[in-house]
Structure formats: C-alpha cells, structure tokens
C-alpha positions in Angstrom: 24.6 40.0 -7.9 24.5 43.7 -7.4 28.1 45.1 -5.8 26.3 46.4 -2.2 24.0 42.7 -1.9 27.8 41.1 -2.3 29.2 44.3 0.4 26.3 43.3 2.7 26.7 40.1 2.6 30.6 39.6 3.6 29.9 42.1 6.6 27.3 39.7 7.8 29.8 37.2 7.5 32.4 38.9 9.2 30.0 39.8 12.0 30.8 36.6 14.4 34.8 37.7 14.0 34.4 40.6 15.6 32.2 39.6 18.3 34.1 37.7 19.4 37.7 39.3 19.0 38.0 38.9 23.1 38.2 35.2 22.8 40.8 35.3 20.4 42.8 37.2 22.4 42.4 35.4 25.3 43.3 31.9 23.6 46.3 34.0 21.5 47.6 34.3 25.0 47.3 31.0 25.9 47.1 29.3 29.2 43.2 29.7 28.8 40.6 26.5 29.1 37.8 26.6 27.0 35.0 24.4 26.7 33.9 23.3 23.4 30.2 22.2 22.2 30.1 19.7 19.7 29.4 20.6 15.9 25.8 20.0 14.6 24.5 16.6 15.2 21.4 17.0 14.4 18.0 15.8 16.5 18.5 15.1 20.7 19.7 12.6 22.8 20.7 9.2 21.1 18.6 6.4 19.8 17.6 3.8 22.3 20.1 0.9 21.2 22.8 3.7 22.1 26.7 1.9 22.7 29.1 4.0 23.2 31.8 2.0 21.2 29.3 2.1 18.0 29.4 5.2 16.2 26.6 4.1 14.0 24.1 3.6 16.9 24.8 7.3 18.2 23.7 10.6 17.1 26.4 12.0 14.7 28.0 15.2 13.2 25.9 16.4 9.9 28.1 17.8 6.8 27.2 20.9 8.3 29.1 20.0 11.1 32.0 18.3 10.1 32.6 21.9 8.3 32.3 23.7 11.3 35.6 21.7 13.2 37.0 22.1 10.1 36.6 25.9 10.4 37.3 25.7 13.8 40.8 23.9 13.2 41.6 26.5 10.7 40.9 29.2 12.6 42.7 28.2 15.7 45.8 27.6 13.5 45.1 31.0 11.5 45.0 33.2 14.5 48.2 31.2 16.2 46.4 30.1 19.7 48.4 27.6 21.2 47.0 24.1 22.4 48.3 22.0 24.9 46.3 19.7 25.1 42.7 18.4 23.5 40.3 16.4 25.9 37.0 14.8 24.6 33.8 13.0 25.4 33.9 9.4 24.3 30.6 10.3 22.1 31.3 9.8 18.3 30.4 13.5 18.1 33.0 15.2 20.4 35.5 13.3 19.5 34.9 13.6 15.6 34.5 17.1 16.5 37.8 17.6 18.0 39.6 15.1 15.0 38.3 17.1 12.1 39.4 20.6 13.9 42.5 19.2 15.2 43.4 15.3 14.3 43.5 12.3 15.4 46.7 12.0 17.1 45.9 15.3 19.1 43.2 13.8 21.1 42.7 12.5 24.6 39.5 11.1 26.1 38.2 12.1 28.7 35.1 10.0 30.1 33.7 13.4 33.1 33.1 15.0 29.7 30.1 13.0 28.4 26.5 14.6 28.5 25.3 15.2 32.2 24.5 12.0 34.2 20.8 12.1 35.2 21.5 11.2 38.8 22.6 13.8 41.2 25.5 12.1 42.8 26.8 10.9 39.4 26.5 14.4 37.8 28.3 15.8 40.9 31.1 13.5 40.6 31.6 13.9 37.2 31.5 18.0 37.1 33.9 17.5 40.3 36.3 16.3 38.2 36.1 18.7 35.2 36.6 21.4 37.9 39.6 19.5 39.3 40.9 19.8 35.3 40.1 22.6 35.0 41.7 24.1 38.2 44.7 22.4 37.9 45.4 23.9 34.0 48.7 26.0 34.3 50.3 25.1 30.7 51.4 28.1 29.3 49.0 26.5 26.0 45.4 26.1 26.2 43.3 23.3 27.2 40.7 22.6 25.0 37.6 19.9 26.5 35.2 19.0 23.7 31.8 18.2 25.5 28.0 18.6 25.1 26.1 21.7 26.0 24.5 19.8 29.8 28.0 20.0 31.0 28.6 23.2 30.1 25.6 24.6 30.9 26.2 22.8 34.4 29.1 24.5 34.6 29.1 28.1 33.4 25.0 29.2 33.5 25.5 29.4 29.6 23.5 27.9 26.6 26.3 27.0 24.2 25.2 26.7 20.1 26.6 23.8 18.2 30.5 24.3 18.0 31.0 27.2 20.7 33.8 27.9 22.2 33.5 29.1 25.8 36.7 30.6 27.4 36.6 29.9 31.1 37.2 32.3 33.8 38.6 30.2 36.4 39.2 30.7 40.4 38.7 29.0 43.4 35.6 30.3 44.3 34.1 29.6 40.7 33.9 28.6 37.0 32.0 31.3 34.4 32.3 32.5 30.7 34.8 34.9 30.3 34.3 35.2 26.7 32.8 33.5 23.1 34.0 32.4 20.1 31.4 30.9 17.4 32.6 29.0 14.4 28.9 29.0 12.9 
C-alpha cells in the first residue's frame, strides 16, 4: 500500500479523537455524568420469549461490539478520566458493555436505566429517577450510566450511535449534551 493511502487512512482514523477532544476534557476533570449507549447489538428490540435473567433470549453485543467496550475501557484508562462509579441496565447488552470496558467487579445495576417503558406514567417514573441520579452526582469522579439510546434520547434530544458517550450538562432547570465522545 502506497505511503499517502496508509497517511490518509490513519488521519481518518484519528478523526473521531479530535472531535471529540471536549469530552475528554470534561471527563479528565471528573465530576461529569455521562450517559453511555450500548455497543453494537445488532437488529431492534428483543425476541418475543425476552427474560431478562436469560442472556441467550435477548439481543446481544456482536464481536464488533465487544471491541468497542473494549476500546472504550482502554481509552478511559489511557486518557486518566476518573470513575466513580458505573451504573447499568439489567439488559445482557449494557451490562456486558460496561464489563468488557470496565469489569465485572465495577458494575452496579441500575433497573431506571432499561429501554424506555411504553406507558407514559412508567417512562416518567423511570426518567424521574435517572434525573434524581443524575442531580444528586457531586463525586469529584464521574458517573458513568450504561443505557439504551430511548432513555437517552428521552433525556437529552440526542440520537446516540452504538457505544456513545454523552457528557451531561446538568442543572436544575435541565438535562442536555454538553459534549461527545465515540469509540466507533
């Protein structure tokens, strides 16, 4: 392979680093929360003999995903952004997200961040209490909440891709993206 096809090819590849140098420094700083969409699982929603205890009756992560946590485990030790703490849906693919980024031992389930009920008073209650989470982080490392893009969606107005990192900017008044970070 010619020198400038191997040139233009690592500057493609660097091209997600540096959009999204802000959220590194925001999560370098720590005392961020940042919402996390699950690494590629391929296909939508789950089959109909779903059970939330069986992994294998669930839509789960592709090799293509497991390698992105990986990345993403790497590159949050690599660039020295502290975590305080890990939270996760109970779905086989946030949590095996958040174990092949950051182990097993590291993560905390937490049931608010499954996908989106499909009743209004249920999805209400649950995004309640992600906000409450949310609000009340004041750890000095960040929280990180592995969920599915509904919730985040629901909560920030954006359309995550498979194993995005949203930092949150976080007040009272309201929840939005204050900045990126792809591991794609």
């Amino acid at each position: 392979m010619p020198r400038a096809a191997i040139a233009i090819i690592m500057l493609l590849l660097a091209f997600p680093a540096n959009a999204t140098e802000a959220g590194w420094a925001l999560v370098r700083n720590g005392g961020q929360v940042v919402l996390i969409n699950h690494a590629n699982a391929p296909g939508t929603g789950d089959p109909a003999n779903f059970n939330i205890d069986n992994c294998a009756t669930q839509r789960n992560l592709s090799d293509r995903g497991r390698q992105q946590a990986r990345r993403m485990g790497a590159l949050f030790f690599a660039r020295a952004a502290p975590i305080e703490r890990i939270l996760t849906s109970r779905y086989c693919r946030a949590i095996d997200t958040a174990t092949f980024a950051f182990g097993e031992s590291e993560v905390e389930e937490f049931p608010a961040l499954d996908p989106l009920a499909a009743e209004e008073d249920a999805a209400k209650e649950q995004l309640d209490a992600i906000r409450e989470r949310i609000l009340d982080h004041t750890g000095s490392g960040n929280l990180l909440m592995v969920t599915h893009p509904s919730v985040i969606t629901a909560l920030t107005g954006v359309q995550p891709r498979d194993s995005e990192a949203i930092i949150l900017s976080r007040s009272a008044e309201a929840i939005g993206a204050a900045a990126r970070i792809s591991f794609n």
